[in-house]
C-alpha positions in Angstrom: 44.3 157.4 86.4 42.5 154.8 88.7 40.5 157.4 90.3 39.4 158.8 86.9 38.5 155.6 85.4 36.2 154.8 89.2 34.9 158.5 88.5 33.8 157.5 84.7 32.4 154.1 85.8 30.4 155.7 88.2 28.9 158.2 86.2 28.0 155.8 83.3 26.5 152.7 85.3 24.2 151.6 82.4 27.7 151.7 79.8 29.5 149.4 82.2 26.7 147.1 83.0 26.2 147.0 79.3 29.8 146.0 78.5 30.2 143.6 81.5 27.2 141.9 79.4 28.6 142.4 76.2 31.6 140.3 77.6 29.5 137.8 79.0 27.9 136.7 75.9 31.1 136.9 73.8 32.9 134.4 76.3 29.7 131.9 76.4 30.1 132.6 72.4 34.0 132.1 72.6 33.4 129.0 75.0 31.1 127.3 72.5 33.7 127.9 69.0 37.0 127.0 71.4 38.1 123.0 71.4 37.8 121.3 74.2 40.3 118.4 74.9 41.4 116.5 77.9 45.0 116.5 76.6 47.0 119.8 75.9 48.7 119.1 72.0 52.5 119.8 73.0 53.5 117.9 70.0 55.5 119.1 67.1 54.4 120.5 63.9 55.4 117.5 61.6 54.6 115.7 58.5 55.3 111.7 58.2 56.6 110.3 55.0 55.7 106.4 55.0 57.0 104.3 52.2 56.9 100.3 52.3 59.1 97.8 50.6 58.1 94.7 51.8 61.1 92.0 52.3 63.9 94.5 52.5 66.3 94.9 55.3 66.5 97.9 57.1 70.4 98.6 55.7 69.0 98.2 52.4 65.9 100.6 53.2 68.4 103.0 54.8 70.4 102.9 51.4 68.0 103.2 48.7 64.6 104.9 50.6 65.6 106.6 53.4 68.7 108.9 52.7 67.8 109.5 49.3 64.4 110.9 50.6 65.5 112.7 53.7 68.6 114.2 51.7 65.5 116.0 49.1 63.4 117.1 52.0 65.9 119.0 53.2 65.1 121.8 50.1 61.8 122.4 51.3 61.1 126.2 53.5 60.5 126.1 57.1 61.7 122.9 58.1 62.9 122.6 61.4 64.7 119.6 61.5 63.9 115.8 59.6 64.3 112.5 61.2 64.6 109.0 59.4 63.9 105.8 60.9 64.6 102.6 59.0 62.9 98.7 60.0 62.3 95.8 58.5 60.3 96.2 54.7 59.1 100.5 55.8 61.1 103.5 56.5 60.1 106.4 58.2 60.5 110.0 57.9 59.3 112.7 60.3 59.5 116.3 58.9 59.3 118.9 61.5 58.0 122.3 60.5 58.4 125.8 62.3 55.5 125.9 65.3 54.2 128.9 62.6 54.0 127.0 60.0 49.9 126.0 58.7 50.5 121.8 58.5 48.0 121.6 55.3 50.8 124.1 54.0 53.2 121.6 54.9 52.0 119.0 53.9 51.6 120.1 50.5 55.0 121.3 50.2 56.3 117.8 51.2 54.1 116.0 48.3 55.7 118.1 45.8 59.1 117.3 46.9 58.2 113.7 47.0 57.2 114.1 43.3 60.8 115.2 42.4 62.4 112.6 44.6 60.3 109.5 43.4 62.3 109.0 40.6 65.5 108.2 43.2 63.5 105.1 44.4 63.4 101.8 43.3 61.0 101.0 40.9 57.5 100.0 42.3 58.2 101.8 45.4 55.7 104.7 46.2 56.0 106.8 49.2 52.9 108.5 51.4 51.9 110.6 53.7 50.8 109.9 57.2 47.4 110.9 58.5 47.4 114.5 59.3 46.7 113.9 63.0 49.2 114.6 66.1 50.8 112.3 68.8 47.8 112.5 71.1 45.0 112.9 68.3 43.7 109.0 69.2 40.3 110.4 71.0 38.4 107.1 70.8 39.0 103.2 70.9 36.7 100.4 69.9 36.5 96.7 69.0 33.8 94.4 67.8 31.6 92.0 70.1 30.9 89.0 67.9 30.9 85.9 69.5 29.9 84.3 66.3 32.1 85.4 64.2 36.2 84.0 63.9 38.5 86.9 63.8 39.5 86.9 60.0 36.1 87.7 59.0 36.0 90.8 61.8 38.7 92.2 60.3 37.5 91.7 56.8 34.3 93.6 58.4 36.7 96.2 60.1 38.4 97.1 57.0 35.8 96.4 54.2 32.7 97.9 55.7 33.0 100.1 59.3 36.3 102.1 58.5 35.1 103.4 55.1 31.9 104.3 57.2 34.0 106.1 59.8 36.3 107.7 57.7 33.4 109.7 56.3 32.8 111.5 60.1 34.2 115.2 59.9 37.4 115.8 62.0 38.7 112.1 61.7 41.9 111.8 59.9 42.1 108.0 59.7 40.6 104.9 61.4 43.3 103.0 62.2 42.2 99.2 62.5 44.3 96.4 64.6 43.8 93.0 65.7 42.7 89.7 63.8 43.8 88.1 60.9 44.3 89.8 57.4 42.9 87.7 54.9 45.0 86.9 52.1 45.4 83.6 49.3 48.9 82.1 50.4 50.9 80.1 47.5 52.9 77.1 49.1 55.5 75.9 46.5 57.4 72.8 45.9 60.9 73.9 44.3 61.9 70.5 42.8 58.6 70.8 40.9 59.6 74.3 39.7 62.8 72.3 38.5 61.0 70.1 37.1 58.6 71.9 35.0 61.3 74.2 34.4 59.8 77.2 35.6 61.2 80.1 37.5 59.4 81.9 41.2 58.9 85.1 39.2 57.4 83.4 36.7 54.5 82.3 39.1 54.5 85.5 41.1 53.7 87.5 37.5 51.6 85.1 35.6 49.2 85.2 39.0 49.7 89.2 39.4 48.6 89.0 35.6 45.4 87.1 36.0 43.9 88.8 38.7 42.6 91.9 36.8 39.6 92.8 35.0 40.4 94.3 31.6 38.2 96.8 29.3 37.3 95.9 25.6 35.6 98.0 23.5 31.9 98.9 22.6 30.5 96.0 20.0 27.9 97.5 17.7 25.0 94.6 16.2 21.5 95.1 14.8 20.9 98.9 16.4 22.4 97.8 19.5 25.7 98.3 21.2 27.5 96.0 23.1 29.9 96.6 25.8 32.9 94.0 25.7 35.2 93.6 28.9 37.4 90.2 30.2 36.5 89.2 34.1 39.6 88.0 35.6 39.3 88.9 39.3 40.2 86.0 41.6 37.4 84.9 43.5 38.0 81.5 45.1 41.0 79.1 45.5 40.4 77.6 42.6 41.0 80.2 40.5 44.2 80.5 41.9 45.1 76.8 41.2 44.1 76.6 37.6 46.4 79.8 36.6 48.4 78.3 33.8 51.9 79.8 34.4 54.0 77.7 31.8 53.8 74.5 29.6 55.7 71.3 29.5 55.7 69.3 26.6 52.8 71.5 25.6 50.6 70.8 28.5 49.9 73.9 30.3 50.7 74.3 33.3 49.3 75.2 36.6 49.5 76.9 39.9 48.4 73.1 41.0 50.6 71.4 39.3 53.9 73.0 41.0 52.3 74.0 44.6 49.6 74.2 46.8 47.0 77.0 47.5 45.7 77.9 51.2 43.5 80.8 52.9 45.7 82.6 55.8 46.2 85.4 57.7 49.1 87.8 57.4 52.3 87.7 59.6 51.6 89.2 62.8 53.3 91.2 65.2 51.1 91.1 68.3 47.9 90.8 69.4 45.2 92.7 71.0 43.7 91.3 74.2 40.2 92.6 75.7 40.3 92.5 79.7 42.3 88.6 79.3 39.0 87.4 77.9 40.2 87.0 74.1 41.4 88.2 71.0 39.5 91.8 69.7 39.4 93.0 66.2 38.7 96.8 66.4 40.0 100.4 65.1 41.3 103.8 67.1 39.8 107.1 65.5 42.7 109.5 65.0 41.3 113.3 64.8 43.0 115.7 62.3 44.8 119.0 63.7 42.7 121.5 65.1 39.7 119.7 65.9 37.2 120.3 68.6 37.8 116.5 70.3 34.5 116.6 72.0 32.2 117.6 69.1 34.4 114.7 66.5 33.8 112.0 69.1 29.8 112.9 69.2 29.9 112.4 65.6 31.6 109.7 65.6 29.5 107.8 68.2 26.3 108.8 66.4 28.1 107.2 62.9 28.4 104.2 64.9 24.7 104.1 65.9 24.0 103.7 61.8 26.8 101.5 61.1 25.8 99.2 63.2 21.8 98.9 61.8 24.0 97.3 58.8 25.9 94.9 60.6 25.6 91.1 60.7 23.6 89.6 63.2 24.7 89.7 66.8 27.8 91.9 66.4 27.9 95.3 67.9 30.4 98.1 69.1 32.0 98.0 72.3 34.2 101.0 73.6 37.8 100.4 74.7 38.8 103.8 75.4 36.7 107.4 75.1 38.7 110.8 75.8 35.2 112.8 76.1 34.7 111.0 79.3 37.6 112.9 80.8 36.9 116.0 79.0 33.1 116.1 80.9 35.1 115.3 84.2 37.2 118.3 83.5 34.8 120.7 82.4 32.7 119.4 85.0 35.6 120.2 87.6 35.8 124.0 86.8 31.7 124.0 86.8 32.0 122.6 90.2 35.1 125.2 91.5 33.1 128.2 90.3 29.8 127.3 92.4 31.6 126.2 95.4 33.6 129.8 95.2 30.8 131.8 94.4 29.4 129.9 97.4 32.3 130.6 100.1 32.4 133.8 98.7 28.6 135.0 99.9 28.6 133.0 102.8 32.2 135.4 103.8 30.8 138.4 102.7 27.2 139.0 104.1 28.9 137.2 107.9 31.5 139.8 107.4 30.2 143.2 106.3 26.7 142.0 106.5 25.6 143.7 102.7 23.9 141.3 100.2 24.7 144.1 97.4 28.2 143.6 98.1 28.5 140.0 97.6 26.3 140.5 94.1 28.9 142.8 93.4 31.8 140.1 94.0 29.5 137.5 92.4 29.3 139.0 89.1 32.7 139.5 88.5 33.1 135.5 88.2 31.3 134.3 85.4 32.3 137.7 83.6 36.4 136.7 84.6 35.9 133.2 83.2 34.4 134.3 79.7 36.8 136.7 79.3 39.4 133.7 80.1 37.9 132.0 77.4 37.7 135.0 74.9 41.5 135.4 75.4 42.3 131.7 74.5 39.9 131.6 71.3 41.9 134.9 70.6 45.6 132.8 70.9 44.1 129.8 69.4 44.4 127.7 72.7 42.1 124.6 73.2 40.1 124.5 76.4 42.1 121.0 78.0 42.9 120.1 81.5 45.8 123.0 82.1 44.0 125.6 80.8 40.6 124.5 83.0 42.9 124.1 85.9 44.5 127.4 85.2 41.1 128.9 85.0 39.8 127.4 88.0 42.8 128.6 90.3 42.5 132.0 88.5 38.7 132.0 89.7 40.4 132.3 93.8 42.8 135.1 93.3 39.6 137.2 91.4 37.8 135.6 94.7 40.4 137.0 96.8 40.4 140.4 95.4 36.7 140.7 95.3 36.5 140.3 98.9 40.2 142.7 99.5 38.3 145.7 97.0 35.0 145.4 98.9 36.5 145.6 102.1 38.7 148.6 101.1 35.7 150.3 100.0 34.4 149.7 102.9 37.0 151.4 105.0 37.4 154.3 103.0 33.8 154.9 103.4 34.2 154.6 107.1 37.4 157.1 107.1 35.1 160.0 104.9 32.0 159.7 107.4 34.2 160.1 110.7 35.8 163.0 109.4 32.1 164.6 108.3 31.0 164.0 111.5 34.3 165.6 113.0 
């Protein structure tokens, strides 16, 4: 069978020559469509449930959010196994799908079933669904350099202005910010006032909840013209907060003032985020959805940054904390390297050897033709070019080495053998 297929090769020079190029420019073609990551994605094909209810323990989050969701997952198709994880104010629940299963498919399956099961929860409580992005999908880290600026109104930047911008990059599945202070009106109240005025906590909490809203009227028609009513209510200073009426005494109405005081804060805190032990940093991580070619999203998203910041405020720019494609260049860089060095040894061995240049083209030509094919294959099974695979690729580029040389030798000595027995 070998001999035949030799025999057929030989005969048809120009056919193999034209395949062997044919495969060349299908690899390049497969190398250019295949992601490329640093990081192999070994994790799990899941879908997160998030649901938040602030001021809750985590025995009562267990009780009324938790079990009642994971026990109506459990109906969906393909699931593998579902995990529940109850804290302080959120719960957590981690669906794991068959490795088969498409995650867009999953994930849609999952928001129906949350549709039937939100009617177990407590009322006000809403359940979501967590980026669709994996376990090692953070490709990029940043934070802001602004000297000038106090860490409240970087994170008011961060989440009002440059993560909406972000978000908009294809192949991001959230931007993720963390650091400084959440901005937020804080009501300090005096509770023998309440007693005195005779008015209850809830009562403040939904006569303010009430007046921050802007409500629609109707359209006003007046001399050929029409008028669009509407109410403003939005709160936009502390003293709107103050003069919210939220009761009356003796009919005098009264106020937020009147039974507390108002202050501007930042939200509770859990840690911070420290740059090099210079400081506090206010930044975001860009999480990449499923699938995505990790080299080509973090281009984007570096060239997105380049406009954002024309709009920033004076003086503040991006600085980058962390950047997978750097590792990614090394890698690809690595196998680069490999292949020229081999392709090196290799001619320098054969011509000392057997001195025949034609015989080290012949060994030569067969590596870049190996390597696409490599990457044809892992287009084919859906494999992302990442550090294994490179490294798999780069030792599979000796043993082709190896039996280059081993074939051309063998040739060799079976061309010796037939002309001694001619001459004999």
């Amino acid at each position: 069978m070998v001999r035949k297929l030799i025999q057929i090769a030989l005969q048809n020079r120009l056919v193999v020559l034209l395949i062997a190029g044919c495969l060349f420019a299908w690899g390049i073609f497969s190398l250019e469509q295949n992601p490329i990551d640093a990081i192999p994605d070994l994790s799990e094909n899941q879908v997160i449930v998030f649901t938040e209810w602030m001021g809750r323990s985590p025995q009562v989050i267990e009780d009324q959010i938790t079990y009642p969701l994971v026990s109506n997952l459990q109906g969906v198709p393909k699931i593998k196994n579902i995990r529940g994880s109850s804290m302080f104010g959120m719960s957590f629940v981690y669906v794991i799908f068959e490795d088969n299963v498409d995650i867009y498919w999953a994930r849609t399956r999952v928001l129906e079933r949350l549709n039937y099961a939100q009617r177990l929860l407590p009322q006000g409580v809403t359940p979501t669904l967590g980026p669709d992005g994996t376990g090692v999908g953070h490709i990029l880290w940043y934070h802001l350099d602004a000297p000038k600026m106090d860490l409240g109104e970087q994170r008011a930047l961060q989440d009002w202005y440059i993560k909406f911008a972000l978000q908009t990059v294809s192949g991001v599945a959230e931007i993720a910010s963390f650091g400084g202070f959440e901005k937020q009106y804080q009501l300090v109240i005096d509770p023998v006032k309440l007693q005195f005025y005779n008015v209850s906590l809830m009562d403040v909490m939904n006569k303010v909840k009430a007046n921050n809203n802007d409500v629609g009227g109707r359209k006003f028609e007046m001399s050929n013209m029409a008028y669009i009513i509407r109410s403003l209510g939005y709160i936009k200073s502390k003293e709107d907060v103050e003069n919210i009426a939220v009761g009356n005494y003796n009919g005098i109405p009264v106020r937020v003032k009147d039974v507390g005081s108002i202050q501007m804060g930042g939200d509770l805190r859990l840690g911070i985020f420290d740059q090099n032990g210079e400081g506090e940093v206010v930044g975001g991580i860009v999480v990449m959805r499923y699938n995505e070619n990790a080299e080509k999203v973090i281009t984007a998203v570096k060239e997105k940054m380049k406009e954002v910041e024309k709009g920033l405020p004076e003086g503040v720019k991006f600085k980058i904390s962390y950047d997978r494609s750097t590792l990614i260049e090394e890698a690809i860089e690595s196998v680069k390297g490999t292949l020229i060095e081999e392709m090196i040894a290799v001619s320098i061995v054969v011509i000392i050897f057997l001195f025949n240049w034609r015989s080290a083209v012949v060994i030569l030509i067969q590596l870049p033709i190996s390597v696409a094919v490599g990457f044809i294959l892992l287009q084919a099974f859906d494999i992302s070019s990442n550090i294994m695979s490179l490294t798999g690729i780069a030792l599979a580029i000796g043993v082709v080495v190896d039996d280059g040389i081993v074939m051309v030798e063998n040739s060799y000595r079976h061309i010796s053998e037939a002309q001694l027995k001619n001459k004999a």
